[in-house]
Z-matrix of the N, CA and C atoms (Angstrom, degrees):
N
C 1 1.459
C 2 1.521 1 110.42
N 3 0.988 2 121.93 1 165.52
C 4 1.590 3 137.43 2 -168.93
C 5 1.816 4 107.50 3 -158.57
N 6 1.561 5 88.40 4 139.61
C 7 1.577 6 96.53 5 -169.60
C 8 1.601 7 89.98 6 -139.18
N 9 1.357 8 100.28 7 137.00
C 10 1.604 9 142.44 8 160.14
C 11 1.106 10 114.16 9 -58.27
N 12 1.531 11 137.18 10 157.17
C 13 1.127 12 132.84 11 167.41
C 14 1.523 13 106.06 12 -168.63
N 15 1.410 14 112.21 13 81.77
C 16 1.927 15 102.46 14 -175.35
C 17 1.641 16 101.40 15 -78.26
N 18 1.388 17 106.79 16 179.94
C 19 1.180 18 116.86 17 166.70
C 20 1.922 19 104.53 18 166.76
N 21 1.181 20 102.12 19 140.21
C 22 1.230 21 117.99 20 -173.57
C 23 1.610 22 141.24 21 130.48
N 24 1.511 23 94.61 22 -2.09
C 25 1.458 24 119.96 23 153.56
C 26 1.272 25 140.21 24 -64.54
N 27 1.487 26 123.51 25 147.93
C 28 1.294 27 136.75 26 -169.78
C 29 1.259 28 120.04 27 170.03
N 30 1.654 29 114.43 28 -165.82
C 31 1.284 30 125.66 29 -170.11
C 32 1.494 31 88.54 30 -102.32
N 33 1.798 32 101.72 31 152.10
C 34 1.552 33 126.23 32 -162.83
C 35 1.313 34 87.61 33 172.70
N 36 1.622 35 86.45 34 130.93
C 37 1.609 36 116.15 35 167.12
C 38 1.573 37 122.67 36 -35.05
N 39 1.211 38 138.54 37 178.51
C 40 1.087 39 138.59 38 104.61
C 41 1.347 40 135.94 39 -17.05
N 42 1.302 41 144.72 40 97.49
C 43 1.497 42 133.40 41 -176.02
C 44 1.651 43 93.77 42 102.19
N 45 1.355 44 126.35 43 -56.40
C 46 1.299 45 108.45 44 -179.39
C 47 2.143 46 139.72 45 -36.77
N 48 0.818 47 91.20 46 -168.67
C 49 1.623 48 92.78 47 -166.41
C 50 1.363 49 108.88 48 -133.47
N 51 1.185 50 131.92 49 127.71
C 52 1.802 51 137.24 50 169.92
C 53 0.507 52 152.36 51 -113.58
N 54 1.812 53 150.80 52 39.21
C 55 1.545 54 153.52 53 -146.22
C 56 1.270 55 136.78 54 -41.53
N 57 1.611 56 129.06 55 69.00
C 58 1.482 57 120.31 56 -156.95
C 59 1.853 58 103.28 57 -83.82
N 60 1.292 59 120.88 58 138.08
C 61 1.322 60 129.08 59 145.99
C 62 1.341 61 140.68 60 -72.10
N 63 1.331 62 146.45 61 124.95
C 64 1.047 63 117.84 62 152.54
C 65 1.602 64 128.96 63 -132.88
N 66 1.358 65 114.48 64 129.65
C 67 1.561 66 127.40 65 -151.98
C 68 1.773 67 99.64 66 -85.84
N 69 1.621 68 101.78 67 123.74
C 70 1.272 69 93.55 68 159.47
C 71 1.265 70 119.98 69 -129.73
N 72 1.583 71 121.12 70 166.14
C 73 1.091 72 127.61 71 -160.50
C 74 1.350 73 127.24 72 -160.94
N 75 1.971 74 144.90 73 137.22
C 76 1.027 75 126.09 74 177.72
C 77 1.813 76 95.64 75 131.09
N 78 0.836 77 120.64 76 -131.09
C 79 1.717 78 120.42 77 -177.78
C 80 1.477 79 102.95 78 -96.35
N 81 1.303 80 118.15 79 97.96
C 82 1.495 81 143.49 80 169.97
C 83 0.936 82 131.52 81 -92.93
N 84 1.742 83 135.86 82 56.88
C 85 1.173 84 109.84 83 -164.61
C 86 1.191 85 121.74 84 -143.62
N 87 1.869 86 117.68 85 8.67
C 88 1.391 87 130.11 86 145.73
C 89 1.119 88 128.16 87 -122.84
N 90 1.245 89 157.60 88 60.83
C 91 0.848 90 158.35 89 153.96
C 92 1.425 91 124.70 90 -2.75
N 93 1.383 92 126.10 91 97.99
C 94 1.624 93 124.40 92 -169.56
C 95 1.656 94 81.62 93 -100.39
N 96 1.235 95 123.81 94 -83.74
C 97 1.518 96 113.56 95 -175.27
C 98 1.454 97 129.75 96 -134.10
N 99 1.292 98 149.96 97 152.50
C 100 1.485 99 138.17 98 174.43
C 101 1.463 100 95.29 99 -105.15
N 102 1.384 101 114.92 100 -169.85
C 103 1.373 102 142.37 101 168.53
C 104 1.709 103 119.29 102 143.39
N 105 1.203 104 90.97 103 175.10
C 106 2.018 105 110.10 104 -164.48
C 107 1.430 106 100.26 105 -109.08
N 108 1.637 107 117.76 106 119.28
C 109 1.585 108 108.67 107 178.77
C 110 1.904 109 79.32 108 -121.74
N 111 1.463 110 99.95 109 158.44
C 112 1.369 111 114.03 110 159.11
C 113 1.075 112 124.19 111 -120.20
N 114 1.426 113 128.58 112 156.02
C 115 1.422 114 139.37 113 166.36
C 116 1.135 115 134.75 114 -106.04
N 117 1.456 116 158.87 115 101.09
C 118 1.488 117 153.41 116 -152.31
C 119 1.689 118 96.68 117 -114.09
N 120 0.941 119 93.58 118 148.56
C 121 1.753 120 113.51 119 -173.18
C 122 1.874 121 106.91 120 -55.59
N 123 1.194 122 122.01 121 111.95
C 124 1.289 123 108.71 122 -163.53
C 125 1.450 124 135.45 123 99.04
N 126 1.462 125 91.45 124 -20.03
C 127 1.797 126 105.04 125 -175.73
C 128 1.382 127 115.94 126 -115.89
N 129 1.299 128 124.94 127 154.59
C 130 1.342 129 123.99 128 166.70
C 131 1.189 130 123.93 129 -75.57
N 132 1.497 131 117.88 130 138.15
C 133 1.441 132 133.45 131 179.26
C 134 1.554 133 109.71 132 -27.95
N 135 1.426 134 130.92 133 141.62
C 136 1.342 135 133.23 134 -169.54
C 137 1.322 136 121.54 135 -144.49
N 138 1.011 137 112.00 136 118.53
C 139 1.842 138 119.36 137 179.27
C 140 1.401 139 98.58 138 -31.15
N 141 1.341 140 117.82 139 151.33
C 142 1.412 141 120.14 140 154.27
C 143 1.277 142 122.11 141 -110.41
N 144 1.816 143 100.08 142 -64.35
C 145 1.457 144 116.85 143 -179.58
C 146 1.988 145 91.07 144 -174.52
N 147 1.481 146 94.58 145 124.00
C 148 1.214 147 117.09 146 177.03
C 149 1.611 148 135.82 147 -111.73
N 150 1.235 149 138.97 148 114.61
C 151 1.834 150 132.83 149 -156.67
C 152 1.178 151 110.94 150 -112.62
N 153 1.440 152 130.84 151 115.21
C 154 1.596 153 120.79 152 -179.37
C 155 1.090 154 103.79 153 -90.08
N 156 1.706 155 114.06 154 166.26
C 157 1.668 156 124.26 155 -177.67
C 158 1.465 157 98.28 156 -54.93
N 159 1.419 158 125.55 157 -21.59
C 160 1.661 159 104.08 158 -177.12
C 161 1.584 160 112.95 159 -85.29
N 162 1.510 161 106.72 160 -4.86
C 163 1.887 162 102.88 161 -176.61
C 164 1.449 163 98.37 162 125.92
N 165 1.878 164 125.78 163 -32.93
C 166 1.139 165 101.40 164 -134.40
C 167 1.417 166 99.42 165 -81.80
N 168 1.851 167 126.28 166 167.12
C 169 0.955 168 110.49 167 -162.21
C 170 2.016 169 96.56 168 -133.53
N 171 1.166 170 97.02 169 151.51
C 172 1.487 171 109.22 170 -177.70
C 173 1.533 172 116.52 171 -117.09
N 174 1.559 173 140.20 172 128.24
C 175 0.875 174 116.47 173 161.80
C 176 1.605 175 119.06 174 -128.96
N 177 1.081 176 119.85 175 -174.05
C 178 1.884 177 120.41 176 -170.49
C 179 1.538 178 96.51 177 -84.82
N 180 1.518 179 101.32 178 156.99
C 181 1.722 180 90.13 179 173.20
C 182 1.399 181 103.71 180 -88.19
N 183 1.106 182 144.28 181 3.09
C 184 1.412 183 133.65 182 162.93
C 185 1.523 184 118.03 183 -64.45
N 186 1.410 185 119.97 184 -18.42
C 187 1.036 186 123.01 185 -164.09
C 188 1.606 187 121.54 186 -125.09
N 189 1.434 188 98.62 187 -13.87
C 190 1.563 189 95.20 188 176.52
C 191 1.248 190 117.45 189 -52.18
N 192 1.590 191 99.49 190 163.71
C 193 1.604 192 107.11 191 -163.98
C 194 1.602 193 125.07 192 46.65
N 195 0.869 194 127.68 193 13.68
C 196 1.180 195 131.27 194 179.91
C 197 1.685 196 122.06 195 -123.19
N 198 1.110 197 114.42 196 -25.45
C 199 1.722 198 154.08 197 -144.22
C 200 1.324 199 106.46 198 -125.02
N 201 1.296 200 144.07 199 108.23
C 202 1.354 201 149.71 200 165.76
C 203 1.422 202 112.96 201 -98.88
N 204 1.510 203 118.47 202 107.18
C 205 2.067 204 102.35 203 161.94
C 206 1.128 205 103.17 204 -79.61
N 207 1.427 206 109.37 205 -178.15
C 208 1.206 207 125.08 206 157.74
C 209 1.559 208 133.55 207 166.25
N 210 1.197 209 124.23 208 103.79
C 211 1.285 210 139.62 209 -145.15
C 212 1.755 211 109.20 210 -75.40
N 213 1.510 212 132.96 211 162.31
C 214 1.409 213 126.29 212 -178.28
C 215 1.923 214 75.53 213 -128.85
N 216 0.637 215 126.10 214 122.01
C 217 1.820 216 135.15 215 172.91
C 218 1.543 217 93.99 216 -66.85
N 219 1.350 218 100.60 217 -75.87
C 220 1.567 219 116.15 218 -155.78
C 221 1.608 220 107.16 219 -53.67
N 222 1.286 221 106.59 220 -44.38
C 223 1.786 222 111.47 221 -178.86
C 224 1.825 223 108.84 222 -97.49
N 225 1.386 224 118.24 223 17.52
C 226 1.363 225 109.52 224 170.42
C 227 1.775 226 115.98 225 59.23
N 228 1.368 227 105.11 226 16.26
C 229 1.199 228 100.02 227 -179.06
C 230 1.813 229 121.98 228 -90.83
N 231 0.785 230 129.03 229 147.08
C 232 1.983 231 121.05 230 159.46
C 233 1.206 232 111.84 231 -106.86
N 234 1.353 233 126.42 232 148.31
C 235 1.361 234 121.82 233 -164.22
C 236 2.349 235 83.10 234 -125.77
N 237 1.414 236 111.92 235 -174.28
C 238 1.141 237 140.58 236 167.46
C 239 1.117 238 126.86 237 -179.41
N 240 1.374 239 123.98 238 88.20
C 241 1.479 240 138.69 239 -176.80
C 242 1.486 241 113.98 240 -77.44
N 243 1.266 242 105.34 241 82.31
C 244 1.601 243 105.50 242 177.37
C 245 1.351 244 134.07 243 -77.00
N 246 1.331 245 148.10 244 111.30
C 247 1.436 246 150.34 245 -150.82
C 248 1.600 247 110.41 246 -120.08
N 249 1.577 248 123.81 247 155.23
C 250 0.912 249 100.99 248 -172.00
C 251 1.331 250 151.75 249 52.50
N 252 1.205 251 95.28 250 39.90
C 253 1.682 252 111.19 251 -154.32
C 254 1.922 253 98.62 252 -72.43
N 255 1.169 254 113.53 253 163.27
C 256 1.549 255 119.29 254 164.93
C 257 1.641 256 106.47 255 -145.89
N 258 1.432 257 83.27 256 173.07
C 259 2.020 258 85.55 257 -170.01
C 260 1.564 259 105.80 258 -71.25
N 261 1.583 260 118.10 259 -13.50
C 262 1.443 261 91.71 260 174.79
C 263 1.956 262 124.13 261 -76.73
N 264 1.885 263 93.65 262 -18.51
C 265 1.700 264 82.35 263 163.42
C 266 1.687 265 116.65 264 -55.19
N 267 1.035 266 133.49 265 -37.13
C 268 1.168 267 107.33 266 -179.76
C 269 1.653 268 143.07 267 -20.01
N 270 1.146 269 106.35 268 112.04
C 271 1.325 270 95.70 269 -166.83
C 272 1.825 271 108.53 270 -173.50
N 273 1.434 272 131.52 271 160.79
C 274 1.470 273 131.72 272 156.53
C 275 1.199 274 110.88 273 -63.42
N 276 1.436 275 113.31 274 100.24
C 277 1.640 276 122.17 275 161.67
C 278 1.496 277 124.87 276 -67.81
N 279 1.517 278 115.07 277 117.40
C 280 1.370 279 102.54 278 -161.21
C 281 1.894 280 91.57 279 -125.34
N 282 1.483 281 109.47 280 150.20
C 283 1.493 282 120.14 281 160.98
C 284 1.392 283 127.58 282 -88.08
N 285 1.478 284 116.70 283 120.74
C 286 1.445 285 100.03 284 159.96
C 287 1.061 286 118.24 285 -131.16
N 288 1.240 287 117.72 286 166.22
C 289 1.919 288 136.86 287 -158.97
C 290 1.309 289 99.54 288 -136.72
N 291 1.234 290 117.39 289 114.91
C 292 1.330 291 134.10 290 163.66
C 293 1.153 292 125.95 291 -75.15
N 294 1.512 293 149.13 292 93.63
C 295 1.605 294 127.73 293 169.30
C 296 1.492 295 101.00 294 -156.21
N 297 1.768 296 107.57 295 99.87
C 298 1.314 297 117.96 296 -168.58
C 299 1.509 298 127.71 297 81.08
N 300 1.401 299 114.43 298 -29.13
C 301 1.401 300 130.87 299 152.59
C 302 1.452 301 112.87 300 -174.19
N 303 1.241 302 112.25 301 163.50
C 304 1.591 303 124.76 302 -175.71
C 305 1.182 304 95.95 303 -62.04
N 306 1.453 305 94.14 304 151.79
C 307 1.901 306 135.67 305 -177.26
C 308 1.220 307 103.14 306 -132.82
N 309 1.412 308 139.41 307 134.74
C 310 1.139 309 150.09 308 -163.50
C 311 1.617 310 106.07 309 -139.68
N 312 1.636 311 119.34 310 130.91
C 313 0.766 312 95.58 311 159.72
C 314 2.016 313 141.60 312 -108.65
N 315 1.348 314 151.09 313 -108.64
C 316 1.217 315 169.48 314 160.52
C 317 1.826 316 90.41 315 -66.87
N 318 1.156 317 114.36 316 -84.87
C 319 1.226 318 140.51 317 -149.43
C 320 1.990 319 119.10 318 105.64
N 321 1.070 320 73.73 319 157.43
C 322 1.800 321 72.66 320 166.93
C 323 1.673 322 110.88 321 -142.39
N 324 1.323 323 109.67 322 161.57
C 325 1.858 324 101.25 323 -154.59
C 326 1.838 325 87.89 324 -120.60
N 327 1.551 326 104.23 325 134.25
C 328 1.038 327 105.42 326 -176.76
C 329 1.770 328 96.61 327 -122.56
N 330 1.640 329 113.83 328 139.25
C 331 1.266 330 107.79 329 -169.48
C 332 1.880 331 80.73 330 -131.27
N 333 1.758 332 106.12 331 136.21
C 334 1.481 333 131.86 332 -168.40
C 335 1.349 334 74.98 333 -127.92
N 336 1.640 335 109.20 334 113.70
C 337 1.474 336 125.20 335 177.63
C 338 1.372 337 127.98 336 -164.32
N 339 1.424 338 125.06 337 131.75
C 340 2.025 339 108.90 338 -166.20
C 341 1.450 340 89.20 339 -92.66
């Protein structure tokens, strides 16, 4: 089993910037892919930005250039450095970990608001 753990969400301006984590942990030991999907009240679940065990990296077109992944191997961590944020990111930021089947995590709720 494998467990999720986001954290690093909140309220932030317009224009502001946000660093979400998410910690994983439990039987770790292939990694096919991670990544950050979000959810907005009403909407369907949405790619964000996704990292395979080889590096390669994917992101949403809502978010390019704006959106940083970025994985810690050794400490099981995923990072998402979000920049430029606007009120349509708003949304439940959720982690998933791929290895043999999806892992999901909590989510964390990010509110883009003046």
């Amino acid at each position: 089993q494998v467990q999720l753990v986001e954290s690093g969400g909140g309220l932030v301006q317009p224009g502001g910037s946000l660093r979400l984590s998410c910690a994983a942990s439990g039987s770790i030991y292939r990694v096919n892919e991670m990544g950050w999907y979000r959810q907005a009240p009403g909407k369907q679940r949405e790619l964000v930005a996704v990292i395979t065990g080889d590096g390669a990296v994917t992101y949403g077109d809502s978010v390019k250039g704006r959106f940083v992944i970025a994985r810690d191997k050794e400490r099981n961590i995923l990072y998402l450095q979000m920049n430029s944020l606007k009120p349509e990111d708003t949304a439940v930021y959720l982690c998933n970990l791929v290895q043999l089947r999806n892992y999901w995590g909590q989510g964390t709720q990010v509110t883009v608001s003046s």
